[in-house]
PDB file of N, CA, C and O in Angstrom:
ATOM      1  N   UNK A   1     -19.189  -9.651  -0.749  1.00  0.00           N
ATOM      2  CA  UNK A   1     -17.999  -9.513   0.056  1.00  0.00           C
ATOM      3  C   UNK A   1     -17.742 -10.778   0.850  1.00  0.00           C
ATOM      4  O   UNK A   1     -17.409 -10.758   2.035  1.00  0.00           O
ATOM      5  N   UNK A   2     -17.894 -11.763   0.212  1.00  0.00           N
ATOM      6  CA  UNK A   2     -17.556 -13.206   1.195  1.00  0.00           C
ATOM      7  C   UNK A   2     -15.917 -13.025   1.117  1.00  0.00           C
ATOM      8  O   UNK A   2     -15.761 -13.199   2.325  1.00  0.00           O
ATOM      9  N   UNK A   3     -14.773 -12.843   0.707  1.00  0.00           N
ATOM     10  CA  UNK A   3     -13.993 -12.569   1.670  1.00  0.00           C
ATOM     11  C   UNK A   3     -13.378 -11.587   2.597  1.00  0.00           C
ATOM     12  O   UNK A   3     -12.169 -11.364   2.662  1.00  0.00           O
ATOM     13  N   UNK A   4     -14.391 -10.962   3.379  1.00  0.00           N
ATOM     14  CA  UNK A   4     -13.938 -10.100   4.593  1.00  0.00           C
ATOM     15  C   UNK A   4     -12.926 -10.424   5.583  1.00  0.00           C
ATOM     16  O   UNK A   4     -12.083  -9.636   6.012  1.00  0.00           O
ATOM     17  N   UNK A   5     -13.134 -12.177   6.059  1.00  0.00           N
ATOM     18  CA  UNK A   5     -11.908 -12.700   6.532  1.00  0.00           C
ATOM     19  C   UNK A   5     -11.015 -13.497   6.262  1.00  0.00           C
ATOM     20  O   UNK A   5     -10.534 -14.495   6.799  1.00  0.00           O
ATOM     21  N   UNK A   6     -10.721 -12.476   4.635  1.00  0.00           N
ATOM     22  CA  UNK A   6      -9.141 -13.535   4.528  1.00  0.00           C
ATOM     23  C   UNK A   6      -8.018 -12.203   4.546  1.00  0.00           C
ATOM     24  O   UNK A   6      -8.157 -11.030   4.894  1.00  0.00           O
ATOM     25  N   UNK A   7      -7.295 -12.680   4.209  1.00  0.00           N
ATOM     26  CA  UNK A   7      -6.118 -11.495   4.268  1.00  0.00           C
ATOM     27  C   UNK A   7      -6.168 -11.099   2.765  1.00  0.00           C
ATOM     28  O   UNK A   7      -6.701 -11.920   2.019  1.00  0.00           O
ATOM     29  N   UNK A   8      -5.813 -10.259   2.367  1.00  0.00           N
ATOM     30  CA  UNK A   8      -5.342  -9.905   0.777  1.00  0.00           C
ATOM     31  C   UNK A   8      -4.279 -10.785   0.173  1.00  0.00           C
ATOM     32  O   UNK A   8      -3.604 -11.420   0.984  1.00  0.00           O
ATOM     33  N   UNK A   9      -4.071 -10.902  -0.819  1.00  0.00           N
ATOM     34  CA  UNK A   9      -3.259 -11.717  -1.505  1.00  0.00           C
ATOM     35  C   UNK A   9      -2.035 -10.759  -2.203  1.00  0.00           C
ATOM     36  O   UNK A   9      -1.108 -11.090  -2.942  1.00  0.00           O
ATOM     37  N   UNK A  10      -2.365  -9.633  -1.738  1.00  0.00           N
ATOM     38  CA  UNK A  10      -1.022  -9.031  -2.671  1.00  0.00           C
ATOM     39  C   UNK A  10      -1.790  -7.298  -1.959  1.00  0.00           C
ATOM     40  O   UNK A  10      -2.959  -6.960  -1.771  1.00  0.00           O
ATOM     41  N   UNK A  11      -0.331  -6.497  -1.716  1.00  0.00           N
ATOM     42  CA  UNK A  11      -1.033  -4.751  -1.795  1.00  0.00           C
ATOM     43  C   UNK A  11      -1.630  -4.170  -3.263  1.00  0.00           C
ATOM     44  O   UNK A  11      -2.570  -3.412  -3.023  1.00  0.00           O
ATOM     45  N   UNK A  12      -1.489  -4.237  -4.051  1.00  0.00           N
ATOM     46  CA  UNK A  12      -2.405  -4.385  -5.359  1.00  0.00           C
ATOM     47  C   UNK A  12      -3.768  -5.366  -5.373  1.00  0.00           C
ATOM     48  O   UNK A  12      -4.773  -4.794  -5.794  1.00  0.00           O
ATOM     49  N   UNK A  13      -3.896  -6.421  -5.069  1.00  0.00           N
ATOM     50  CA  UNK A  13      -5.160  -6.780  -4.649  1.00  0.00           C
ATOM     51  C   UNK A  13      -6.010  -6.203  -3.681  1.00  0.00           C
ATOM     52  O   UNK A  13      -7.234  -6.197  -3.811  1.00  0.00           O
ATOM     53  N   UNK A  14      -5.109  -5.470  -2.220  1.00  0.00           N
ATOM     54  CA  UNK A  14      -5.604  -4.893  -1.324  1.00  0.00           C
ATOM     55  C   UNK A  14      -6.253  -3.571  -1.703  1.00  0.00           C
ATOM     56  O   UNK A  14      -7.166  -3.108  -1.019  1.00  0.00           O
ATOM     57  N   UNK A  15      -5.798  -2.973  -2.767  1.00  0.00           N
ATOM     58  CA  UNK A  15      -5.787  -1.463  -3.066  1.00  0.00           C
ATOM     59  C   UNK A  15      -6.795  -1.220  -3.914  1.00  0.00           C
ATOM     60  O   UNK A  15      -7.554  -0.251  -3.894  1.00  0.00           O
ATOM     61  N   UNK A  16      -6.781  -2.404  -4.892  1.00  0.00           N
ATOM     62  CA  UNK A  16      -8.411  -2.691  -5.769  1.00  0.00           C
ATOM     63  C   UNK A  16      -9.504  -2.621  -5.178  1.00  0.00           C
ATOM     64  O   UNK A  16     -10.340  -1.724  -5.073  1.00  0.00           O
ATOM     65  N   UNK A  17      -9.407  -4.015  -4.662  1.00  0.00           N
ATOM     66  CA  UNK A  17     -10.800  -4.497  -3.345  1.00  0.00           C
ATOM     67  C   UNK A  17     -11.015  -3.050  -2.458  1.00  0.00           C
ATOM     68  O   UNK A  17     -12.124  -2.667  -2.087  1.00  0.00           O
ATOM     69  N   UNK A  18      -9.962  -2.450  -2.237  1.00  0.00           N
ATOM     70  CA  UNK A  18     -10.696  -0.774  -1.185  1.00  0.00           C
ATOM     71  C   UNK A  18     -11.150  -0.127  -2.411  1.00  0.00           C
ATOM     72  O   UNK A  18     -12.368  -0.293  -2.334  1.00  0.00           O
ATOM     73  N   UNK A  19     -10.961   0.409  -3.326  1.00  0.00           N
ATOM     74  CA  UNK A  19     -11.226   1.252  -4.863  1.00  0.00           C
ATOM     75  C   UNK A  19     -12.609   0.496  -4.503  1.00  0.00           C
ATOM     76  O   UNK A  19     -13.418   1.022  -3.739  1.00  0.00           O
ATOM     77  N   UNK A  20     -12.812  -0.634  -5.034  1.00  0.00           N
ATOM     78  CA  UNK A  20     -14.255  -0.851  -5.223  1.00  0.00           C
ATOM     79  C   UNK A  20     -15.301  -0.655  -3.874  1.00  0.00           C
ATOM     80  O   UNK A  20     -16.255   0.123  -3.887  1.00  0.00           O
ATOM     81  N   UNK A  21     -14.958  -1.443  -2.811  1.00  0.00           N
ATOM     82  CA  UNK A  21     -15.217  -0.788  -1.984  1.00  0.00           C
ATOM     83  C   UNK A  21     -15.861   0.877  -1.390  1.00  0.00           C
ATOM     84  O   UNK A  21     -16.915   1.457  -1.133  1.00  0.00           O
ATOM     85  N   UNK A  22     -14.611   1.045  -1.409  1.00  0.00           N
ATOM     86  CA  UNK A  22     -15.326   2.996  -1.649  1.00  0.00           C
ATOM     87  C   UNK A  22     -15.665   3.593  -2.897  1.00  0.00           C
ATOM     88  O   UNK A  22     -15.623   4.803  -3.122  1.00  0.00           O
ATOM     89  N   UNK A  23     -16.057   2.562  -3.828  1.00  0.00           N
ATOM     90  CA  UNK A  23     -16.899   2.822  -4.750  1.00  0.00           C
ATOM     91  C   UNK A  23     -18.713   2.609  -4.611  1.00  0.00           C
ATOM     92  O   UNK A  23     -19.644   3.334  -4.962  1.00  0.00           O
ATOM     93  N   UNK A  24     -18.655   1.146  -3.874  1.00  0.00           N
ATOM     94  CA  UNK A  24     -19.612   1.036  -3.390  1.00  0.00           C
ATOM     95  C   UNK A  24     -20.383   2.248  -2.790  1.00  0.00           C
ATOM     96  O   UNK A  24     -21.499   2.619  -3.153  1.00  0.00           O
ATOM     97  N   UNK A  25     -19.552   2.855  -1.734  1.00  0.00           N
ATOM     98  CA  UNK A  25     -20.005   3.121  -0.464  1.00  0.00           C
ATOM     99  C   UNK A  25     -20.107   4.738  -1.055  1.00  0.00           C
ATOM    100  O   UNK A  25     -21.063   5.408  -0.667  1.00  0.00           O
ATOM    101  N   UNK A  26     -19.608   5.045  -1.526  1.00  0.00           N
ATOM    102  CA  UNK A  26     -19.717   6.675  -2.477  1.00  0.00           C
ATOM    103  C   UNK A  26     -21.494   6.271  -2.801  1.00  0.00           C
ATOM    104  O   UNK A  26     -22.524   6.736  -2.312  1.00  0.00           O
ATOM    105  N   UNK A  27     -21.295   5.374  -3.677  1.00  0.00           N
ATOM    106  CA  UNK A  27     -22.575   5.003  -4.351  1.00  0.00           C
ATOM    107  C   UNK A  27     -24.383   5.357  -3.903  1.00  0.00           C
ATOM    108  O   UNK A  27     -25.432   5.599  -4.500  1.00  0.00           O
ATOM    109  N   UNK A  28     -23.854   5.183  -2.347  1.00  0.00           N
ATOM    110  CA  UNK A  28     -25.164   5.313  -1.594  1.00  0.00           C
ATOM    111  C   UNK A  28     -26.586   4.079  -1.794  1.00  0.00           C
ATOM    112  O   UNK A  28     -27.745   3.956  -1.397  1.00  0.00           O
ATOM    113  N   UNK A  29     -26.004   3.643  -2.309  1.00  0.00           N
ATOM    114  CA  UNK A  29     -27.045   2.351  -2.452  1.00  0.00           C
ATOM    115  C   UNK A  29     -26.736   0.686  -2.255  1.00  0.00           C
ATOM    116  O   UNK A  29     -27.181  -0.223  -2.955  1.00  0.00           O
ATOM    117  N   UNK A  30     -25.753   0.569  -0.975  1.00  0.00           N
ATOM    118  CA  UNK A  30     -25.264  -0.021   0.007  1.00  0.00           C
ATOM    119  C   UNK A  30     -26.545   0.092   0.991  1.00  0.00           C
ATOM    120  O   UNK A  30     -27.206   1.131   0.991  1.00  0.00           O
ATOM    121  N   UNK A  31     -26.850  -0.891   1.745  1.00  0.00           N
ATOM    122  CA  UNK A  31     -27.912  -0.780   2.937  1.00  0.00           C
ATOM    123  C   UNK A  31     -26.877  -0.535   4.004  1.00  0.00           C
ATOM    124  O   UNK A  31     -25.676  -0.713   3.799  1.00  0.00           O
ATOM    125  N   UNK A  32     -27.536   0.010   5.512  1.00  0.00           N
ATOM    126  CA  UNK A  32     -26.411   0.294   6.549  1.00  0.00           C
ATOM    127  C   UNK A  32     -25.535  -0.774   7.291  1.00  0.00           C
ATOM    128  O   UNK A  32     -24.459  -0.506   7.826  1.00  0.00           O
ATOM    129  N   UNK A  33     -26.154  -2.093   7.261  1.00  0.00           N
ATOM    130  CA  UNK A  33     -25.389  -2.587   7.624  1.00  0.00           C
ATOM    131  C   UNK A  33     -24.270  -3.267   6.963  1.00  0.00           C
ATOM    132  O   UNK A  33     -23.247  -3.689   7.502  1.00  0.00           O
ATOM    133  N   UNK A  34     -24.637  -3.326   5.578  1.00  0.00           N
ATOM    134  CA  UNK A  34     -23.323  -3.911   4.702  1.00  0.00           C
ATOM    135  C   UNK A  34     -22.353  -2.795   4.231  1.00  0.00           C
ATOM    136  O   UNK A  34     -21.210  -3.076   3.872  1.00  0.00           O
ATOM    137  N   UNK A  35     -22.895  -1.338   4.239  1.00  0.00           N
ATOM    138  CA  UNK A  35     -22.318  -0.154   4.234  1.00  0.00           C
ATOM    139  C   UNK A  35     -21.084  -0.387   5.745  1.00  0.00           C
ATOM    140  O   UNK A  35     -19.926  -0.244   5.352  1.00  0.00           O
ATOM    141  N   UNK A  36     -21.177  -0.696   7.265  1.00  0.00           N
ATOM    142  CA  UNK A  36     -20.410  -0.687   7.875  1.00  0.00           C
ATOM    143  C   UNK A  36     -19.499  -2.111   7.716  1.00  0.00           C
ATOM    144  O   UNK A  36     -18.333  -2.225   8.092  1.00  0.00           O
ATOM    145  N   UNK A  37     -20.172  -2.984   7.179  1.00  0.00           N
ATOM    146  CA  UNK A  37     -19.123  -4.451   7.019  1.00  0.00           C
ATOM    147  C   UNK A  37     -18.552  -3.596   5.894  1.00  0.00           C
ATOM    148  O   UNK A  37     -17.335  -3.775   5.841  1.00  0.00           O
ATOM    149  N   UNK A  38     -18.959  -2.778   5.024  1.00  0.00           N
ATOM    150  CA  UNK A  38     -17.432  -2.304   4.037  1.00  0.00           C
ATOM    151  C   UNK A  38     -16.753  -1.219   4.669  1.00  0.00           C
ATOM    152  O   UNK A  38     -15.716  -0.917   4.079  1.00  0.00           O
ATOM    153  N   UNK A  39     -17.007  -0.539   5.679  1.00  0.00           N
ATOM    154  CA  UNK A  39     -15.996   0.231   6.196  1.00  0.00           C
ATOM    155  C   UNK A  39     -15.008  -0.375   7.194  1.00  0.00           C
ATOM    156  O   UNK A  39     -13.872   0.007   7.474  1.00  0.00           O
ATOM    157  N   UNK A  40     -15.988  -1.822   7.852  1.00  0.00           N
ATOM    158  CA  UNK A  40     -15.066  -2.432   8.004  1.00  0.00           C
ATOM    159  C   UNK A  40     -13.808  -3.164   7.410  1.00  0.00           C
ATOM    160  O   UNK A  40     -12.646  -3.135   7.816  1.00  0.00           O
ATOM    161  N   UNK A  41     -14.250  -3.702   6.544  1.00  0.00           N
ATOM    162  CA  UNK A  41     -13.270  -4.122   5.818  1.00  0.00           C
ATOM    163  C   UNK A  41     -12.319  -3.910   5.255  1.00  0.00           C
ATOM    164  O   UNK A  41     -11.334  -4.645   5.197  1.00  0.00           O
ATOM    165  N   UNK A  42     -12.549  -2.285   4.465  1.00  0.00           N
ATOM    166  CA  UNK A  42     -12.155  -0.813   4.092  1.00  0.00           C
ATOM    167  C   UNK A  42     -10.715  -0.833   5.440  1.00  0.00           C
ATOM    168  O   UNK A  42      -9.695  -1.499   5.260  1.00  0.00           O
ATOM    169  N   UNK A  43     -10.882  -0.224   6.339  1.00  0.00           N
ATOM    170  CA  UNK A  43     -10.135  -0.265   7.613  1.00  0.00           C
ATOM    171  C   UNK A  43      -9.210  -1.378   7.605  1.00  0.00           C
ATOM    172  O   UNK A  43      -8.143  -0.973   7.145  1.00  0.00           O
ATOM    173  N   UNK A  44      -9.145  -2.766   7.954  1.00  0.00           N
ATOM    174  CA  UNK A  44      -8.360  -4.053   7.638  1.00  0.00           C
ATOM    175  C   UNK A  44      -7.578  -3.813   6.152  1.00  0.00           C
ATOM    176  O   UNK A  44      -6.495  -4.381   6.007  1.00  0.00           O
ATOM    177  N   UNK A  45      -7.936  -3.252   5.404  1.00  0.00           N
ATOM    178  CA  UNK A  45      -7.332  -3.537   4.124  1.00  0.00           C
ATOM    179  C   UNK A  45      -6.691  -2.191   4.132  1.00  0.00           C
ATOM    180  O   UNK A  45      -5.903  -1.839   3.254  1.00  0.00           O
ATOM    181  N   UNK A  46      -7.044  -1.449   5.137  1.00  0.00           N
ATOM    182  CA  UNK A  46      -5.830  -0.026   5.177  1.00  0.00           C
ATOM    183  C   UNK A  46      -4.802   0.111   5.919  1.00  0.00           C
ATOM    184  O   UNK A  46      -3.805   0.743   5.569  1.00  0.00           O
ATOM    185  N   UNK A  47      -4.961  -0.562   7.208  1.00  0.00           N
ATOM    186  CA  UNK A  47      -3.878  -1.202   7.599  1.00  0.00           C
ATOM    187  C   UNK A  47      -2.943  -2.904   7.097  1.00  0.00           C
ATOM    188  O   UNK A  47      -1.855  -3.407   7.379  1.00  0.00           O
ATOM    189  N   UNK A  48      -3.839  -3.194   6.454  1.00  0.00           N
ATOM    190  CA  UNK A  48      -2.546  -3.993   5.452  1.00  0.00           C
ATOM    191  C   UNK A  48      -1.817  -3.680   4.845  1.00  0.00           C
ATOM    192  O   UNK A  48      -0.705  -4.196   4.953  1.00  0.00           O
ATOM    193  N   UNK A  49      -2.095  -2.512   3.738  1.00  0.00           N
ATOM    194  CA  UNK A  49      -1.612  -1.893   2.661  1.00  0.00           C
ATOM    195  C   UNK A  49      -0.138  -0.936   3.861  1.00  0.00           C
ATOM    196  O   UNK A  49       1.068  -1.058   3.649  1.00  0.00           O
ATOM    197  N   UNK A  50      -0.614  -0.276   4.752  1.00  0.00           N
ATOM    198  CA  UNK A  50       0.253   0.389   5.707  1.00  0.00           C
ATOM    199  C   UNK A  50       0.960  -0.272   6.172  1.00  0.00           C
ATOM    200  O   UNK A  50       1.895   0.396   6.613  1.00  0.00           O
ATOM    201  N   UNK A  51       1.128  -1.756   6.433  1.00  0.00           N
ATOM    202  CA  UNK A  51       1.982  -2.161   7.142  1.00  0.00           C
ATOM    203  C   UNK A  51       3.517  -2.969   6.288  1.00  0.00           C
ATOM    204  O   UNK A  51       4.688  -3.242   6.556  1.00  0.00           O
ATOM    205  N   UNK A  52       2.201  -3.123   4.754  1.00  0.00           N
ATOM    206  CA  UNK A  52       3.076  -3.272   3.774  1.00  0.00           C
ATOM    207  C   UNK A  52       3.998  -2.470   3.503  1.00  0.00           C
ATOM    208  O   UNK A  52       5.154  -2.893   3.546  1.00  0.00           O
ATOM    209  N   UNK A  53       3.760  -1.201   3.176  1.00  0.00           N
ATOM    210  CA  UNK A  53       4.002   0.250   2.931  1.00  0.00           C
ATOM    211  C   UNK A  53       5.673   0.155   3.988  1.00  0.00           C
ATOM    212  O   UNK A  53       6.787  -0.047   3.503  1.00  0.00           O
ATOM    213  N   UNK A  54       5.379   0.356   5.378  1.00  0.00           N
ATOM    214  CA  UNK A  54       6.189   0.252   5.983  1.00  0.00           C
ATOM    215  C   UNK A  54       7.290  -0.923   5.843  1.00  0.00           C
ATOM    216  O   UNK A  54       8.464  -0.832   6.199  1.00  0.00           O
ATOM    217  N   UNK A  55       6.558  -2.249   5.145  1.00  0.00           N
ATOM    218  CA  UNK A  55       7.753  -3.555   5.466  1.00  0.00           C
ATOM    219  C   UNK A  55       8.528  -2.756   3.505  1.00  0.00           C
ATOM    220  O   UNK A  55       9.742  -2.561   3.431  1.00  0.00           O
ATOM    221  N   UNK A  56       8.098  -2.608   2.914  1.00  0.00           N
ATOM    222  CA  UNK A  56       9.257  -2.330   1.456  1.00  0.00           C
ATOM    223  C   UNK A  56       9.702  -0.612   1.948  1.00  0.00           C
ATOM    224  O   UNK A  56      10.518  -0.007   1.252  1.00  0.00           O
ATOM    225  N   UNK A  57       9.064   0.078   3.225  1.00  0.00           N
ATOM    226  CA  UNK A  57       9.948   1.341   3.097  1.00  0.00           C
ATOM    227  C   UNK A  57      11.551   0.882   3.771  1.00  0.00           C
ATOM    228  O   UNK A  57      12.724   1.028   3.428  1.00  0.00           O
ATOM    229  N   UNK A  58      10.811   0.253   4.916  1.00  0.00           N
ATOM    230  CA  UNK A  58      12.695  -0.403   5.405  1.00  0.00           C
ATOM    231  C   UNK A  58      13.610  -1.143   5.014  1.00  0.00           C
ATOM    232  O   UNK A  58      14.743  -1.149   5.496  1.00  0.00           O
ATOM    233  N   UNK A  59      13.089  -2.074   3.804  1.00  0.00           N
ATOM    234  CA  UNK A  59      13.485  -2.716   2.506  1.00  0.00           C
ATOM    235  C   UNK A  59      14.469  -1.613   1.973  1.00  0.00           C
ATOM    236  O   UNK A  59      15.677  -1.742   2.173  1.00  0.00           O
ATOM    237  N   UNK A  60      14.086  -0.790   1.459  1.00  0.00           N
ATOM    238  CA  UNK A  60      14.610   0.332   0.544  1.00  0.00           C
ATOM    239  C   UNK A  60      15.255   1.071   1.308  1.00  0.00           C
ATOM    240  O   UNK A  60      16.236   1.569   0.756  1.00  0.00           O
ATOM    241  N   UNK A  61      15.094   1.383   2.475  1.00  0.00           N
ATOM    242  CA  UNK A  61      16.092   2.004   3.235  1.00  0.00           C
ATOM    243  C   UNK A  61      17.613   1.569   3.372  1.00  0.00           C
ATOM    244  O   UNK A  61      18.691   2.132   3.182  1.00  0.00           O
ATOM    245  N   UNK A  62      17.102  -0.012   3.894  1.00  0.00           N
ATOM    246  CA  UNK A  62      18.270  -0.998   3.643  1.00  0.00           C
ATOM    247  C   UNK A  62      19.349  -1.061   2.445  1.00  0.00           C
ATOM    248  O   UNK A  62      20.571  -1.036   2.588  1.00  0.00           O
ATOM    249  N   UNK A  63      18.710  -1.139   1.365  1.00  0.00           N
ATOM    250  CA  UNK A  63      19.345  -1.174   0.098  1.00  0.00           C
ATOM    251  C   UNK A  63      20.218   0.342  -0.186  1.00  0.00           C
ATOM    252  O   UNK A  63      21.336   0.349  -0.701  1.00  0.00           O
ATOM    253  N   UNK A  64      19.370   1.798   0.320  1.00  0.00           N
ATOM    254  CA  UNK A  64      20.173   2.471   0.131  1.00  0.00           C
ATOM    255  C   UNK A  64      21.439   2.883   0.963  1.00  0.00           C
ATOM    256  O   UNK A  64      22.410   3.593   0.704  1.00  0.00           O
ATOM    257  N   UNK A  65      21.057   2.174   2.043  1.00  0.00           N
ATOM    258  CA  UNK A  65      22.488   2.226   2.847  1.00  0.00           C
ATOM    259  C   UNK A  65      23.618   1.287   2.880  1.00  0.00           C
ATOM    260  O   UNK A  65      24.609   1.259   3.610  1.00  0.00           O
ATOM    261  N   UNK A  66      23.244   0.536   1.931  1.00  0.00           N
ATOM    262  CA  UNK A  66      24.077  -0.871   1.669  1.00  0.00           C
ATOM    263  C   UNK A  66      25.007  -0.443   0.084  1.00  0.00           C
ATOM    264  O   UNK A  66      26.189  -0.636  -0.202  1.00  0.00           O
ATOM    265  N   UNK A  67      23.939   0.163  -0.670  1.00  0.00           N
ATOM    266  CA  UNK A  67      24.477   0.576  -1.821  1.00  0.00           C
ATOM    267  C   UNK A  67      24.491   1.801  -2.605  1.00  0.00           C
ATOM    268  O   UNK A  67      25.224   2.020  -3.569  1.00  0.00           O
ATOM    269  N   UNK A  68      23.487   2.697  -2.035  1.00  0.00           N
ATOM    270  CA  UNK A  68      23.668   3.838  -2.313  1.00  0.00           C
ATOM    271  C   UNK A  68      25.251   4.887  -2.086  1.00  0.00           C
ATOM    272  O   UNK A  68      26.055   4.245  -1.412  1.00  0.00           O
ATOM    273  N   UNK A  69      25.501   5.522  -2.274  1.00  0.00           N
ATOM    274  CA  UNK A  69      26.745   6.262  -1.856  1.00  0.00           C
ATOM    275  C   UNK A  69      26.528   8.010  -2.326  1.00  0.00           C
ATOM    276  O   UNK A  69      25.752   8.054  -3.281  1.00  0.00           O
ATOM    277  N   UNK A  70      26.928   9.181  -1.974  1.00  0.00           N
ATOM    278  CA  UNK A  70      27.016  10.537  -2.390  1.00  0.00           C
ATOM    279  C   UNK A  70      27.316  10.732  -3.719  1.00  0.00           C
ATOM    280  O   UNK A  70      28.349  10.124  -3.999  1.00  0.00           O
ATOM    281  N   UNK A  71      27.039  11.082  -4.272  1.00  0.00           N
ATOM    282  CA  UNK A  71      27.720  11.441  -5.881  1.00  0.00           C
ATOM    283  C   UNK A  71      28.674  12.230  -5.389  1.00  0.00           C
ATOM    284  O   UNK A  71      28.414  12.978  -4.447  1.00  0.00           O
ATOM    285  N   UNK A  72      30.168  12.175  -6.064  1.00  0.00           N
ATOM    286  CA  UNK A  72      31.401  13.382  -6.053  1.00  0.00           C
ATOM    287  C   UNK A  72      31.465  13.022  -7.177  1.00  0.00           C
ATOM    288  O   UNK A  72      31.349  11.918  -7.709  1.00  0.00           O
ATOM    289  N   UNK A  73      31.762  14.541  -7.737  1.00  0.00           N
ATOM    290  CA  UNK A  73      32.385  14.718  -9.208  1.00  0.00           C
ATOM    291  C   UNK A  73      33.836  15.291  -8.935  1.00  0.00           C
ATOM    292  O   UNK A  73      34.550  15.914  -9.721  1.00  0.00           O
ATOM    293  N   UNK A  74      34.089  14.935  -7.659  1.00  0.00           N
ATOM    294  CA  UNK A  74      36.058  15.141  -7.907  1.00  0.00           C
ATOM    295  C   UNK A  74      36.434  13.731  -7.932  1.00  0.00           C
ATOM    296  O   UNK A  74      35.859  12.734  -7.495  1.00  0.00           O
ATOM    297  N   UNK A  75      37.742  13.917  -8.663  1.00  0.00           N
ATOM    298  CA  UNK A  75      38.578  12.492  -8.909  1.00  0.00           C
ATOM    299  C   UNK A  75      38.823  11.856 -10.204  1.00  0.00           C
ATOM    300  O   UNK A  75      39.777  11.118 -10.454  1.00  0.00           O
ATOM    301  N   UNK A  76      37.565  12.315 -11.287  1.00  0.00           N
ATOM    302  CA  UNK A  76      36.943  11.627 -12.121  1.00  0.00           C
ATOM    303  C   UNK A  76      37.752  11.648 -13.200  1.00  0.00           C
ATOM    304  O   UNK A  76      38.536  12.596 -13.156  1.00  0.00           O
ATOM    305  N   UNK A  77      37.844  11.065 -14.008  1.00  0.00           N
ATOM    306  CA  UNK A  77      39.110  11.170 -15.227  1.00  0.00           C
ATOM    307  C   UNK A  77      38.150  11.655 -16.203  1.00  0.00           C
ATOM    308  O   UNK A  77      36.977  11.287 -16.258  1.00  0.00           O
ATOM    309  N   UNK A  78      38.673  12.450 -16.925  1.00  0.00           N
ATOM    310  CA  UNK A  78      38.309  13.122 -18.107  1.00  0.00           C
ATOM    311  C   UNK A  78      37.546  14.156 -17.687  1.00  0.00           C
ATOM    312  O   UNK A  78      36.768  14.461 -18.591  1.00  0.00           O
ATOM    313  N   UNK A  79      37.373  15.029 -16.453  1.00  0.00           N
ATOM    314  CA  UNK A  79      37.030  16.089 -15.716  1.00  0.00           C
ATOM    315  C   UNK A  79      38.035  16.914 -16.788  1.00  0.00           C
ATOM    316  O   UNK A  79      38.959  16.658 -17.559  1.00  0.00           O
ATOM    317  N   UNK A  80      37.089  18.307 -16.238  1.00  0.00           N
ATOM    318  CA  UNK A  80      37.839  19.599 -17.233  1.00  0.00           C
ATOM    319  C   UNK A  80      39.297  19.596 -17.674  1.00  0.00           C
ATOM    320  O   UNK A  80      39.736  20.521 -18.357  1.00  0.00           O
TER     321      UNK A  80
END
């Protein structure tokens, strides 16, 4: 785990590195103190992924209020 202090390079890189991670740590054959440097790390890489999470939910929010619109099926030519 030599990079604990970098940032992730992508939320898909972040989401791997935790998978293995709590693969490790399921494993039980982690010693205790590198068992808590991966829960640490675990933690940092869960609030990355969350904060990501949050920066493309307001992304998409944006977009649907910019371009989304209601569906109406009155008006439409070639209706009944």
């Amino acid at each position: 785990m030599s990079n604990n202090t970098n940032a992730p390079e992508s939320f898909e890189g972040a989401m791997a590195e935790l998978a293995q991670l709590v693969s490790q740590m399921e494993s039980g054959q982690l010693p205790l103190e590198a068992s808590v440097a991966a829960y640490a790390r675990g933690s940092e890489l869960v609030k990355y992924c969350a904060a990501q999470l949050e920066k493309v939910e307001s992304q998409v929010k944006v977009l649907e209020s910019d371009m989304l619109k209601p569906f109406s099926a009155e008006g439409g030519e070639g209706d009944q």
